[in-house]
C-alpha positions in Angstrom: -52.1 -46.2 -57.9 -52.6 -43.7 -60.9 -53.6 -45.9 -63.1 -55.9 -47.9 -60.6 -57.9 -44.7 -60.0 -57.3 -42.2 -62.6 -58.6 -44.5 -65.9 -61.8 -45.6 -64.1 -64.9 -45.8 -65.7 -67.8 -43.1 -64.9 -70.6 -44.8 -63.6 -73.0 -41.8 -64.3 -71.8 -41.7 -67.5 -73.3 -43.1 -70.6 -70.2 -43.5 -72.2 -68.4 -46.3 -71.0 -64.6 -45.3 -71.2 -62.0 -43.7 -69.1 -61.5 -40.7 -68.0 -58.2 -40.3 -70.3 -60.7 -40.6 -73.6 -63.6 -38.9 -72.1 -61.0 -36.0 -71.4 -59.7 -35.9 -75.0 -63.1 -36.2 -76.5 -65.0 -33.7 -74.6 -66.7 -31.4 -76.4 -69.7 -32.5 -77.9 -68.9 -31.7 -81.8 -71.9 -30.0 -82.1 -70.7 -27.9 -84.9 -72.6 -27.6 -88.2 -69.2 -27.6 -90.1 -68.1 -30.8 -87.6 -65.4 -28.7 -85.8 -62.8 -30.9 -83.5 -62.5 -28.0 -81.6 -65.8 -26.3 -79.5 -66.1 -22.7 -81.8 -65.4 -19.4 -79.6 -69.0 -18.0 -80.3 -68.5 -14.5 -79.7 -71.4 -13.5 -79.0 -73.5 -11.2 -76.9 -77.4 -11.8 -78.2 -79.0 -14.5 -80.0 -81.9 -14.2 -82.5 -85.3 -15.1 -82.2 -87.6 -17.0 -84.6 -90.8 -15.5 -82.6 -91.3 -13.8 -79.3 -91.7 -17.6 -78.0 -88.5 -18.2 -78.2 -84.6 -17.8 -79.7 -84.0 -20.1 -82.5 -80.9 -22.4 -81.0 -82.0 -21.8 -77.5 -80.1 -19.2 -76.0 -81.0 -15.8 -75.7 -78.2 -13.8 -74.1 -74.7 -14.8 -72.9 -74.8 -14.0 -69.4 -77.2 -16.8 -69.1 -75.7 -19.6 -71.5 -73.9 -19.6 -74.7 -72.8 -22.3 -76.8 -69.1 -22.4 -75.9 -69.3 -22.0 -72.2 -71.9 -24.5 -72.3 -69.9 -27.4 -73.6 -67.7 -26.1 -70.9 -69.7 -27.0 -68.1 -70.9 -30.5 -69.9 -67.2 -31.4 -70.2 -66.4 -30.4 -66.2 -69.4 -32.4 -64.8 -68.7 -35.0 -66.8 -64.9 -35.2 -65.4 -65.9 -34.6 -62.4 -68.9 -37.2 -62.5 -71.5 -35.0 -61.6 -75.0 -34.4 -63.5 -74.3 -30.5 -63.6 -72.1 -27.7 -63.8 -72.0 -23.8 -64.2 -69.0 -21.9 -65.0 -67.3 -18.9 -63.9 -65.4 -15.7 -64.3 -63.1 -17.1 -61.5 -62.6 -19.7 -59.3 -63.2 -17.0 -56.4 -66.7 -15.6 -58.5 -67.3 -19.6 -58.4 -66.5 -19.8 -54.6 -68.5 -16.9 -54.1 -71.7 -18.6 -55.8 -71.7 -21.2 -53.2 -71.6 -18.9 -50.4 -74.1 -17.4 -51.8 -76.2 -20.4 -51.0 -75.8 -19.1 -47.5 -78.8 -17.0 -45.7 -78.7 -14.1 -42.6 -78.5 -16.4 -39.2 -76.5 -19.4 -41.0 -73.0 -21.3 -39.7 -70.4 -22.6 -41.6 -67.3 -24.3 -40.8 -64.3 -23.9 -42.4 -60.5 -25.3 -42.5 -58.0 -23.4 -41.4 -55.7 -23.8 -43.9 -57.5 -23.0 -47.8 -57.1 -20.2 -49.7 -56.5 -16.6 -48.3 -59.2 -15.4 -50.4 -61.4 -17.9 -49.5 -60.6 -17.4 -45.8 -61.7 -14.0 -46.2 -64.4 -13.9 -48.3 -65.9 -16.1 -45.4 -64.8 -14.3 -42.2 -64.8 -10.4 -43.4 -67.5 -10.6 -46.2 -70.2 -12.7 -45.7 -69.9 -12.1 -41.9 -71.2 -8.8 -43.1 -74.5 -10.6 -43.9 -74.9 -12.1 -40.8 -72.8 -15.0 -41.5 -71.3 -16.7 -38.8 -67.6 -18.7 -39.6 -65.4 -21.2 -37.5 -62.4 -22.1 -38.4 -61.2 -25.5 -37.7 -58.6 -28.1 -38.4 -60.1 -29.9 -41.1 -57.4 -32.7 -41.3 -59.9 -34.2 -37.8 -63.4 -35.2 -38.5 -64.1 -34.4 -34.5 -63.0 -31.2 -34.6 -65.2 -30.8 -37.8 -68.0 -32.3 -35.4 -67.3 -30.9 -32.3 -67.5 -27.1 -34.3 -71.3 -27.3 -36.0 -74.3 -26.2 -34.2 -77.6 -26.1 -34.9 -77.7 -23.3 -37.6 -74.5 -24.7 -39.4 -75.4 -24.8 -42.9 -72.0 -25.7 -44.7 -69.2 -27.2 -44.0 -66.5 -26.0 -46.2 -63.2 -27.7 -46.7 -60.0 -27.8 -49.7 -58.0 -30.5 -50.2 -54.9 -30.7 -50.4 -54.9 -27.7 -48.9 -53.4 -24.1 -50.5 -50.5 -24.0 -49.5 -49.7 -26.3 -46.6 -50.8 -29.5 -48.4 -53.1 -30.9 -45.5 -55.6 -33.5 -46.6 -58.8 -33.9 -45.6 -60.3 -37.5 -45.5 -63.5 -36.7 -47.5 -65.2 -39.6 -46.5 -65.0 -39.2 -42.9 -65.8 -35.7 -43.1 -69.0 -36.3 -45.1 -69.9 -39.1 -42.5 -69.6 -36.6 -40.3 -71.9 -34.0 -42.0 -74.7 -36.5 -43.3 -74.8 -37.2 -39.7 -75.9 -33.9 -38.7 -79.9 -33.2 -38.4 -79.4 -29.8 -40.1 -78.7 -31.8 -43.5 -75.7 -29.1 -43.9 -74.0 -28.8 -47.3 -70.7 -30.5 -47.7 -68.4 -28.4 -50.0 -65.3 -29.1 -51.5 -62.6 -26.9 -53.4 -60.9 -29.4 -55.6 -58.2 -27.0 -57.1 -55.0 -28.8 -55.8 -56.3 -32.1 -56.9 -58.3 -31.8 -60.5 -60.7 -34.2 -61.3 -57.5 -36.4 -62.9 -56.3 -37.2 -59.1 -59.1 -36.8 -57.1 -63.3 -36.0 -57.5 -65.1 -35.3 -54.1 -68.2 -36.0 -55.3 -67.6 -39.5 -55.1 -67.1 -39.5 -51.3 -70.0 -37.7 -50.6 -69.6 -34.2 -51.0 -72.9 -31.9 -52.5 -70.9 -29.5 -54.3 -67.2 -29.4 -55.7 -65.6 -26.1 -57.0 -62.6 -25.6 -58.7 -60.4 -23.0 -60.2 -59.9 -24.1 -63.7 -57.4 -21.3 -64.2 -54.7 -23.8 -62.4 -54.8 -27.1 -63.5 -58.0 -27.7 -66.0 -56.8 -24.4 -67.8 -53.3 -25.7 -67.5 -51.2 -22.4 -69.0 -51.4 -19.6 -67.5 -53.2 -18.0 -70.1 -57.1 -17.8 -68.7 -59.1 -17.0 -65.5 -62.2 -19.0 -64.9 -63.9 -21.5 -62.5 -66.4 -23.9 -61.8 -69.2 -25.4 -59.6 -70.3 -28.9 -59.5 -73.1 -31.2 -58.0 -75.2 -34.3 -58.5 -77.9 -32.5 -56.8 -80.5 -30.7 -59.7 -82.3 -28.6 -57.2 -78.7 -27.3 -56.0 -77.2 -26.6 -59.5 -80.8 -24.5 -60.3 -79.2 -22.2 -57.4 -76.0 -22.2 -58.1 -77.0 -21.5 -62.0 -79.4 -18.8 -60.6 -76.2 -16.8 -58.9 -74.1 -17.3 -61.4 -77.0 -15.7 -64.0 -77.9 -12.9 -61.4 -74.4 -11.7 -60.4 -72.8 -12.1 -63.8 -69.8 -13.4 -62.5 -70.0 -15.7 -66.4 -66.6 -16.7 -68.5 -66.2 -15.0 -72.2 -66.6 -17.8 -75.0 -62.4 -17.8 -75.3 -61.7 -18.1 -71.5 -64.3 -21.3 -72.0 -62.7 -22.2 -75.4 -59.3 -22.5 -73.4 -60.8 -24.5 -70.5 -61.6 -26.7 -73.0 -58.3 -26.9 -74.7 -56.8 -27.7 -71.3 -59.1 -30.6 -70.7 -58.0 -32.5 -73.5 -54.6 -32.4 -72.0 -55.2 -32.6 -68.1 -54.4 -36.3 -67.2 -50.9 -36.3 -69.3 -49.9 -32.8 -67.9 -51.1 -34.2 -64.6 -49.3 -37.3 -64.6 -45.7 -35.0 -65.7 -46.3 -33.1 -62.9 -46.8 -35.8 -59.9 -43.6 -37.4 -61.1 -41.4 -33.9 -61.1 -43.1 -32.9 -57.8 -42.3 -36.4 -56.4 -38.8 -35.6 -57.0 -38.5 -32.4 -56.4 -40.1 -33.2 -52.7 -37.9 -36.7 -52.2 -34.5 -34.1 -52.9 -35.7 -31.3 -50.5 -36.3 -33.7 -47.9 -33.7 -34.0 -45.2 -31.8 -31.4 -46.7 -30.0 -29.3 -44.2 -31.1 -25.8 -46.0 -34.7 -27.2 -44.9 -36.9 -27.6 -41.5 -39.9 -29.7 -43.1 -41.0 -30.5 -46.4 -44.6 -30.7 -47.2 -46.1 -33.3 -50.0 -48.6 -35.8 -49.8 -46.1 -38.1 -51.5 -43.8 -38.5 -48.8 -44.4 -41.4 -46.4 -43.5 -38.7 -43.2 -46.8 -36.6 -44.4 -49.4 -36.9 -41.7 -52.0 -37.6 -44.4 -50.4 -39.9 -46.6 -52.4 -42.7 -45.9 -55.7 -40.8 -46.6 -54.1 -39.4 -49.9 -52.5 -42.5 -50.8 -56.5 -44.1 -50.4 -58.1 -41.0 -52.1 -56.2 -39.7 -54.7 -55.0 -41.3 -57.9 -51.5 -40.0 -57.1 -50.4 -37.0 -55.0 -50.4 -33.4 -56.8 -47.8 -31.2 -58.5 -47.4 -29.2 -55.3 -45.0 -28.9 -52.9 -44.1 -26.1 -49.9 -41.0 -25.9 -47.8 -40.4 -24.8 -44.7 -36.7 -23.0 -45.7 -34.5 -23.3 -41.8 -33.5 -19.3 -42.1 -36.7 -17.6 -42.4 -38.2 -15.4 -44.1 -34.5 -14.0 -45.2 -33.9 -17.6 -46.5 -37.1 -18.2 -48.4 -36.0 -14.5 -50.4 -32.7 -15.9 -51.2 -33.6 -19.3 -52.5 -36.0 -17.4 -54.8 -33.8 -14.8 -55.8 -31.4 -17.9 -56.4 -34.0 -19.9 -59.0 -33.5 -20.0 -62.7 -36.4 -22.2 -64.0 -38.7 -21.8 -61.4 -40.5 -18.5 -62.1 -41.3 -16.3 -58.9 -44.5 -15.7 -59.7 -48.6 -16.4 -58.0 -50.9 -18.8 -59.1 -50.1 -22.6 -59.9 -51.3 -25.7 -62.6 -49.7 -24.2 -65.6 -46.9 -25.8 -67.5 -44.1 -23.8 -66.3 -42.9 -24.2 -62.5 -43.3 -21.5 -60.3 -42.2 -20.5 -56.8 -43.8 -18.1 -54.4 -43.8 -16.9 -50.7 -47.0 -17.3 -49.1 -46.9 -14.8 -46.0 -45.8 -12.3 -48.3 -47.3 -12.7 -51.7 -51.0 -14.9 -51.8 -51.9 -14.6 -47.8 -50.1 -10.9 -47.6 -53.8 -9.8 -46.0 -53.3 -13.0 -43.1 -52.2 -11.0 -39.7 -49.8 -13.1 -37.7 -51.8 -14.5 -35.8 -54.0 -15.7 -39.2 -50.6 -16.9 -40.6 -49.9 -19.0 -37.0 -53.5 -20.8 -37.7 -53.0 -21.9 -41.0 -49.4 -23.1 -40.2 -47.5 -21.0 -42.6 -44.0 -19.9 -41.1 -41.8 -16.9 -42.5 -39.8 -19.3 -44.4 -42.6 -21.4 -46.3 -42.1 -21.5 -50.2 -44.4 -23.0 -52.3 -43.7 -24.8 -55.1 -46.0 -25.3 -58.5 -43.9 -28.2 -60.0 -44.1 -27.8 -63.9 -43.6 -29.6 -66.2 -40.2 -29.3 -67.5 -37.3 -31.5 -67.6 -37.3 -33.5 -64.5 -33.7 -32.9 -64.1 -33.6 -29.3 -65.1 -35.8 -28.7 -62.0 -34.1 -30.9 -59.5 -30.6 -28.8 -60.5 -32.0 -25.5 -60.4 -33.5 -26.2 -56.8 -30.6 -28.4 -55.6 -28.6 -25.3 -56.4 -30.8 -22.9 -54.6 -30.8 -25.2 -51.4 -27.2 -25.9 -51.5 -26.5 -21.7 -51.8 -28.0 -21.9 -48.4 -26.5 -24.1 -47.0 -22.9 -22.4 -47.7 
């Protein structure tokens, strides 16, 4: 399956070669000196030849710079869109499509994604008039059944953070092109990266991404990303991103790119150690339910298996003693690092209701199907065996 989908060719690209070379030869070499690497142009202001204009084009580095720009090049081209724009954060990203949004709109939104995303949506914009439901995105009807008139977005993640739902992108945009209100399909593609999965292929107008997790790849830089196919919608987005100056620094964008020479090998190390990691949780007595694409007893596997070049470094479980059993399997880790955020090299464990979604009331928590004892898993990408031991050990503690 990975190598079916993963080394396809681009067919907006004008270079005709995989994704695996495309990734490695990203940057355009635009150098004077013929630098490999993209130069960290640390720059605030440009110089002008005349008041007409600045002599290599850009003026000021909240609205381009040399480095950030090969950034976005190199993310739309992975991602086979015509543009991208780049971000201090996946959330400042996230927040540039919302701002897309006007006083009076609807959008409708899964109920499992990202707390922040959740919120940004339902506490934030509602501020402006914004009106949110919150759906089962996994169901195309419920996804129909929920937009009105005014619904101007339909905004969905997949796999989802953290209870790994997948949403069948092509139904869902079906769905959405289908509706006379021509409403925007968005997709966060964080959980996936362009390596395993690109949304803009099944129909969705704009993909975001946090390229701190996966692109970035080591935990070392905070930054995200809008794409599209659409011009008129990347003008907008480009417009936010220059008004708000929510921009990346030249070395967050000099990292991103570093990353992307490296995504589809990390990405491939990581599917195989989650893989495993999932197959020895499941049926083990310490755990209720194990949640990974991968496994054939995943509601969504089918869609995955049809949509995804292979099925994520991710996994959550559901831990059978609570919350008091999810504290000691972490306490009880060794490699795994108890830590937020996920993509980097080195595996980390964490405890949603407590830690990412600790602003999710109960009832919040109850929607998005995440139990006291849910641990989610960023499978690294260590020794396959030194990560199987370490949780092996940690289940078997609890079931002593």
């Amino acid at each position: 399956m990975t190598d079916e989908r993963a080394g396809e060719e681009n067919p907006d690209s004008d270079r005709d070669r995989s994704f695996e070379t495309r990734e490695v030869h990203a940057s355009a070499r635009t150098d004077q000196y013929g630098a490999l690497a993209t130069p960290i142009y640390a720059n605030s202001t440009y110089e002008y030849d005349t008041m007409d204009g600045p002599r290599g084009g850009h003026r000021y580095s909240r609205i381009s710079g040399p480095t950030r720009g090969e950034l976005e090049a190199a993310f739309a081209d992975l991602e086979n869109a015509s543009h991208a724009s780049a971000f201090a954060s996946g959330m400042a990203a996230i927040d540039a499509v919302c701002s897309l949004l006007t006083g009076g709109d609807h959008v409708v939104v899964g109920e499992s994604v990202y707390a922040e995303t959740h919120e940004l949506l339902t506490r934030v914009y509602a501020r402006y008039g914004i009106e949110t439901t919150v759906v089962d995105s996994r169901d195309p009807d419920a996804i129909a059944d929920a937009m009105r008139e005014e619904t101007a977005m339909v905004y969905a993640e997949t796999p989802t953070n953290p209870t790994l739902r997948v949403v069948d992108l092509e139904a869902t945009a079906a769905v959405v092109d289908d509706h006379p209100g021509d409403p925007l399909l968005v997709v966060d593609n964080t959980f996936a990266s362009p390596y395993l999965q690109r949304p803009l292929e099944f129909g969705a107008n704009l993909v975001v991404e946090s390229l701190t997790k996966y692109v970035g790849g080591h935990s070392d830089l905070v930054a995200g990303a809008v794409a599209t196919r659409d011009p008129d919608l990347a003008e907008e987005i480009g417009y936010y991103q220059y008004l708000r100056g929510g921009t990346p620094g030249p070395f967050a964008c000099f990292l991103a790119l570093r990353g992307i020479k490296t995504l589809s090998a990390r990405m491939e190390r990581h599917c195989r150690n989650a893989t495993a990691v999932a197959a020895l949780c499941d049926g083990h007595d310490a755990v209720e339910r194990v949640y990974y694409p991968g496994l054939e007893s995943h509601p969504n596997h089918a869609v995955a298996r049809e949509q995804m070049a292979d099925f994520g470094g991710m996994v959550s479980v559901d831990l059978a003693g609570g919350r008091e059993a999810a504290a000691a399997f972490a306490a009880d880790l060794d490699v795994f690092v108890l830590a937020e955020s996920l993509g980097g090299v080195e595996s980390l464990a964490e405890h949603p209701a407590t830690m990412t979604h600790q602003d999710f009331s109960r009832e919040e928590l109850e929607r998005a199907g995440i139990p006291p004892g849910l641990v989610r898993l960023s499978v690294g990408t260590e020794a396959r065996d030194d990560l199987l031991r370490d949780v092996e050990a940690s289940l078997d503690g609890l079931a002593t």
